[in-house]
Steps between C-alpha positions, in 0.01 A plus 500: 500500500725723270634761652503818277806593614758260343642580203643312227820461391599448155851318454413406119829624235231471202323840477142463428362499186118609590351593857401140653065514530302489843480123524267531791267737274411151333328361779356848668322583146405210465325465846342845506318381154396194663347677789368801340470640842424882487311439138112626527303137492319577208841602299675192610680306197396179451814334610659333887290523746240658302482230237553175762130609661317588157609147392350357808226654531207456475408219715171295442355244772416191312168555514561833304265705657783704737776708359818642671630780208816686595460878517836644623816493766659706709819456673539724866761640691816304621471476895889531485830651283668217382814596706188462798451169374828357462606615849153382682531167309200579317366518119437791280190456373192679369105349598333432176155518457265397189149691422286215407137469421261224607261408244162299477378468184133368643438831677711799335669584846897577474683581814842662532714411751867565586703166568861515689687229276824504715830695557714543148870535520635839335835551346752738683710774340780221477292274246388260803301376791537452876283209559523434886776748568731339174562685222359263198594588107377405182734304298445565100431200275545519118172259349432488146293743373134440358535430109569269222845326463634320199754249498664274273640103558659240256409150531687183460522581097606819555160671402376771625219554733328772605294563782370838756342541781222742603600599894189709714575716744247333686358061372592219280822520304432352123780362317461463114757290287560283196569144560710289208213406296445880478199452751380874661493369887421663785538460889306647754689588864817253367268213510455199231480650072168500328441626157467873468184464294348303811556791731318750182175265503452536891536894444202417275661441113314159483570413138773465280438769226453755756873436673681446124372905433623592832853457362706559167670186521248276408763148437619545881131574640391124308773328614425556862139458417541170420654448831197630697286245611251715591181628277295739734525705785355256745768269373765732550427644845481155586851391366665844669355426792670118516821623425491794827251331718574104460396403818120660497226363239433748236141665517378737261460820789869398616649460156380856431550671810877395444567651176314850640726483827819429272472771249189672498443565874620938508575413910686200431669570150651844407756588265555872660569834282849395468447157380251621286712773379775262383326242333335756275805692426677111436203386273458820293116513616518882381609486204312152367168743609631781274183526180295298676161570515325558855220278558335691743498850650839552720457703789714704732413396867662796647222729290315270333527698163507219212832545397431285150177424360407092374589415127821785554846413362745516795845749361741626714305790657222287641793195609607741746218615591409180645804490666518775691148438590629142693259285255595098519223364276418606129268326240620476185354384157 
C-alpha cells in the first residue's frame, strides 16, 4: 500500500506552467457516481449501479403471470479498513443487497423481500482495490465517444466520397456512405452494404414517394432507389436479415425482432445524452426547428406546464425553453 509518508521529489528544470490535476480524482468521482452509496434510494440518479438494475428489471416467467420488479439497494458496512484487508489477505468489500418485489398478476399478492447479491469491491483512498490481499487499479481507456462522425475518401478517379458513422454508447454501429455510382449505402455492425433506402422501408417508409420527401436531394435518393430491390417492408426485413443472419431462414417474427433489437430496442440501443447532444449540435436540429409550427402540445415533464401550445410558431424564447426542459422529440408541421 502507499505509505503517506513519502514524499516526492521534483528534479524537473522546466517550471510549471499550471498546477498538474488529481489524476486519481478521475477514477474516485467517477466510482462514487457509479455507486451512489450514501444517496436516499428514492433520490438516486438514474445512472451505475442504479441504472444496470432498472434496465434489468423487471423479470417475467414465461408464462407471464410472476413478476420480480426491482425496488432498491443498499450497500453495508465493510467488515475491515482496507489497510485490515491488505494485511489479513482479504478484500474490501461492501454486501449488497436489492429490495425486490414478487409479483402475481393472477392473484394481486406482491411480496418484498431483501436478496444478498454478493460482496462488491470498493475503491480505496489510493484510486484502487485489494482483491485477496493485492492492491488492484483501474487502468483508463480512451473509446470513442457516442456520436456521428464524418469522413471523406477518394477513389481510384480521384473522386470524392463521403461517408459517417452513427456510434451508440450502447448497440449497432451504422455506417452511411456514397459508393461511385453516387449510391447512398449503408452497413450495419461493419457487415455486407445494402441500399440506404432498404434500411428506411424496414423502419416502415414502404414506398418510394414517401422516402424521395424525406430528403432535399431528390436525383441521389432515385438513384439508389433504383438499386433497391426491395418494394415493402416484408421484403426488406427479409433482405436485412440475409445480409446479418445468413445462416438462419428468414421468418417474418425473426426478421422483425432483428430490426427492434438493432435500433429500436432502448436496452439494447442507446445513443446517451452525450451522443445525443453532439449529433444535434453537428446537424443544426435547433435551428432547422426555428418557425416551425408545433404539432402538438409540448410539455415540461419536470412540471408538466405546456410550455407551447399546438399550431404555435417555435422563436427563440420557446427553442430554449425546450432545451432547458431536456425535451428529445418535437412535432413539427
Amino acid at each position: 500500500m502507499h505509505n503517506k509518508h513519502n514524499q516526492i521529489k521534483n528534479y524537473s528544470k522546466i517550471p510549471e506552467l499550471c498546477p498538474i490535476p488529481n489524476l486519481l480524482d478521475i477514477q474516485k468521482i467517477s466510482f462514487v457516481s457509479f455507486l451512489q452509496r450514501f444517496v436516499p434510494p428514492d433520490e438516486r440518479k438514474k445512472q451505475g449501479l442504479q441504472e444496470v438494475f432498472i434496465n434489468i428489471f423487471p423479470i417475467q416467467d414465461f408464462t407471464g403471470n410472476l413478476i420480480l420488479d426491482f425496488v432498491s439497494y443498499s450497500l453495508g458496512e465493510c467488515k475491515d479498513s482496507a489497510y485490515g484487508c491488505w494485511e489479513k489477505g482479504g478484500t474490501y468489500s461492501t454486501p449488497l443487497e436489492v429490495k425486490i418485489n414478487l409479483i402475481s398478476k393472477k392473484t394481486g399478492e406482491i411480496k418484498e423481500q431483501d436478496v444478498f447479491m454478493g460482496e462488491l469491491p470498493l475503491m480505496t483512498e489510493n484510486g484502487g482495490f485489494v482483491i485477496n490481499g493485492a492492491e488492484r487499479v483501474i487502468v483508463n481507456q480512451l473509446i470513442r465517444s457516442p456520436g456521428i462522425y464524418f469522413d471523406e475518401e477518394k477513389n481510384e478517379n480521384s473522386k470524392s466520397l463521403y461517408k459517417f458513422k452513427i456510434i451508440p454508447n450502447r448497440g449497432s454501429w451504422l455506417e452511411f456512405g456514397f459508393d461511385s455510382s453516387d449510391m447512398i449505402y449503408v452497413r450495419i455492425d461493419k457487415k455486407r452494404k445494402i441500399p440506404a433506402t432498404t434500411l428506411l422501408r424496414a423502419l416502415g417508409y414502404e414506398n418510394n414517394e414517401e422516402i424521395v420527401e424525406l430528403f432535399d436531394y431528390e436525383e441521389i435518393v432515385k438513384t439508389t432507389l433504383e438499386k433497391d430491390n426491395t418494394t415493402n417492408e416484408k421484403e426488406a426485413l427479409i433482405e436485412i436479415f440475409r445480409r446479418l443472419r445468413p445462416s438462419e431462414p428468414p421468418t417474418e417474427r425473426n426478421t422483425r425482432q432483428l430490426i427492434y433489437r438493432l435500433l429500436l430496442d432502448p436496452k439494447r440501443y442507446d445513443l446517451a445524452k452525450v451522443g445525443r447532444y453532439k449529433i444535434n449540435r453537428k446537424l443544426n436540429f435547433g435551428d432547422r426547428i426555428l418557425g416551425k409550427i408545433v404539432a402538438a402540445d409540448i410539455v415540461d415533464p419536470g412540471n408538466n406546464k405546456i410550455i407551447v401550445k399546438a399550431e404555435e410558431r417555435i422563436n427563440q424564447k420557446i427553442f430554449s425553453a425546450i432545451i432547458n426542459s431536456g425535451i428529445e422529440k418535437v412535432k413539427v408541421l
